[in-house]
N, C-alpha and C positions, 0 to 999 in steps of 0.2 A: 443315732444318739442325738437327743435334741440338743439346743445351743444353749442351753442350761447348763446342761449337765457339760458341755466341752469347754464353758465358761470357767467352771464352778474347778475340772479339771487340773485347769493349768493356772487354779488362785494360788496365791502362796499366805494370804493373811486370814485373821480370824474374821476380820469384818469385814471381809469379800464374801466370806463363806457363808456366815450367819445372814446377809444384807440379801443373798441371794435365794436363800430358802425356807419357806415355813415353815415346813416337817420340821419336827426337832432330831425325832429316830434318824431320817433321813440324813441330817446334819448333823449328826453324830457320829453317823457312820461314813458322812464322807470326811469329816474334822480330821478321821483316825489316819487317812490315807495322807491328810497335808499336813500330817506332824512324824509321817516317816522322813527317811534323811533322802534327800535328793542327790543326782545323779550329774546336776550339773544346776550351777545357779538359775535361782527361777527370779521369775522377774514379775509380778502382781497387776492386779490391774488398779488403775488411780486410784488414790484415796481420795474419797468426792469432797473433805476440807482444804487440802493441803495441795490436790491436784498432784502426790509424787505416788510413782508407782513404787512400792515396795518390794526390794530385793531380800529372798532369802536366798543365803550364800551356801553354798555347798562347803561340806567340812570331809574330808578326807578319812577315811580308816585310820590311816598311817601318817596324820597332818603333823608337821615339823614347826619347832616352836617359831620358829619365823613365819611360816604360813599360817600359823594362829595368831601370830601377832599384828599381821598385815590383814587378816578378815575382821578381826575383831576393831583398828580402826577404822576400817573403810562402813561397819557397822555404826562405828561412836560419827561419824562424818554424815551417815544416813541418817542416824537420831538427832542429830544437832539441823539437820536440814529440815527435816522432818517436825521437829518444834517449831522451829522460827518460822516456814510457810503457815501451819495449822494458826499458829497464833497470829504470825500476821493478816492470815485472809480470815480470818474470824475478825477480827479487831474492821477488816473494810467491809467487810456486810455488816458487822451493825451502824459502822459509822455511815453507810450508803442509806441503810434503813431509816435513820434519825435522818438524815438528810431529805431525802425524800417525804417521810412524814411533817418534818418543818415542811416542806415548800408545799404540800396541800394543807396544811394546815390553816395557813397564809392563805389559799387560795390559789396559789401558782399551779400550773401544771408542769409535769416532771418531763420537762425537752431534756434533749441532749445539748442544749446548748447549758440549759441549769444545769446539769450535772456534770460539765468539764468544769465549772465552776468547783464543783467538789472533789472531782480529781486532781487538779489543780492543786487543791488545799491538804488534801490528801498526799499527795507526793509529797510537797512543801513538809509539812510535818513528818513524815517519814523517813527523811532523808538521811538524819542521823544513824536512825536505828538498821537504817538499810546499810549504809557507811561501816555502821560496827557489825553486821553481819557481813558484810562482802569481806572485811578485815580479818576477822575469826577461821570465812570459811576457806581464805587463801593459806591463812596460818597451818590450820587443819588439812588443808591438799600437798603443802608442802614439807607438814612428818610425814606425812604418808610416801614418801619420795623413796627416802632409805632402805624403811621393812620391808618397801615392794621388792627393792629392787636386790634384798637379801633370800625375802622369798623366790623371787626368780632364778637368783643361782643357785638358790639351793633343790631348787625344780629341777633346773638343767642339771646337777650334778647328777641329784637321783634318777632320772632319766636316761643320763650315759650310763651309770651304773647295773643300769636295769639293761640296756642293752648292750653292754657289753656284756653282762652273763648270759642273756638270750643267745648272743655268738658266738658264745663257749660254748653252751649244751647244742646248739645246731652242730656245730663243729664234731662231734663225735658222735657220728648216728651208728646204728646197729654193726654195718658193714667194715666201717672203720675201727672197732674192738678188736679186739687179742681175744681168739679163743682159748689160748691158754691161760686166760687170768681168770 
């Protein structure tokens, strides 16, 4: 199998899959395989604006409203993360481009000593905006606190549940019946 196809595999997004193959039939017919449900959360490869890998989350046959509750924030946490990178590293390549293009424009040539000058300005200006998103994304990890940790007991219940009936039916195998019943 080449490393295409083992790439292409274990994507979990649509723009991993399309980005990686001409064929349309071809990626059509792998699309169908990464829109069945997973077996265990997958994890994507970067998205080349945002630099975050995207997580599709595994959802359960039998998922309890609390483990729907606790995937679906940890989802709205990946989409609020997931905006603010694409938008902010979009907003630094063109402000890096404009930058750049002023200084040969001018004449200069583009050192690294010019362009910590724009990093520099760069951060300076961002600060706030980074401020209000470090603020949101603490807010947003810390609901996430609760549903986790309801979803977890309610895992661990089902869990004993599940194996203490496993203990039960082990418990009466063939030999230990009543042939009279």
């Amino acid at each position: 199998m080449s490393s295409k196809h083992r790439i292409l595999r274990h994507a979990c997004t649509y723009q991993s899959l399309f980005v990686r193959h001409s064929s349309s039939l071809q990626a059509s017919k792998e699309g169908e395989a990464v829109l069945k449900p997973v077996a265990l959360d997958m994890i994507g490869t970067p998205d080349p604006v945002s630099n975050l890998r995207p997580v599709r989350y595994y959802i359960p046959p039998n998922e309890t409203k609390e483990e729907r509750e606790w995937r679906l924030l940890r989802q709205k946490v990946d989409d609020f993360n997931q905006n603010f990178w694409t938008a902010n590293n979009t907003l630094f390549v063109n402000a890096k481009a404009e930058y750049e293009a002023e200084l040969r424009r001018k004449g200069h040539d583009v050192t690294p000593e010019a362009m910590s000058v724009f990093y520099k300005d760069f951060l300076n200006k961002a600060y706030e905006r980074q401020m209000e998103y470090n603020r949101n994304w603490w807010k947003l990890s810390v609901s996430m606190l609760y549903p986790g940790m309801k979803a977890t007991l309610r895992y661990w219940l089902k869990s004993r549940d599940r194996s203490s009936l496993h203990q039960e039916r082990a418990s009466t195998n063939f030999w230990e019946k009543s042939f009279e019943s």
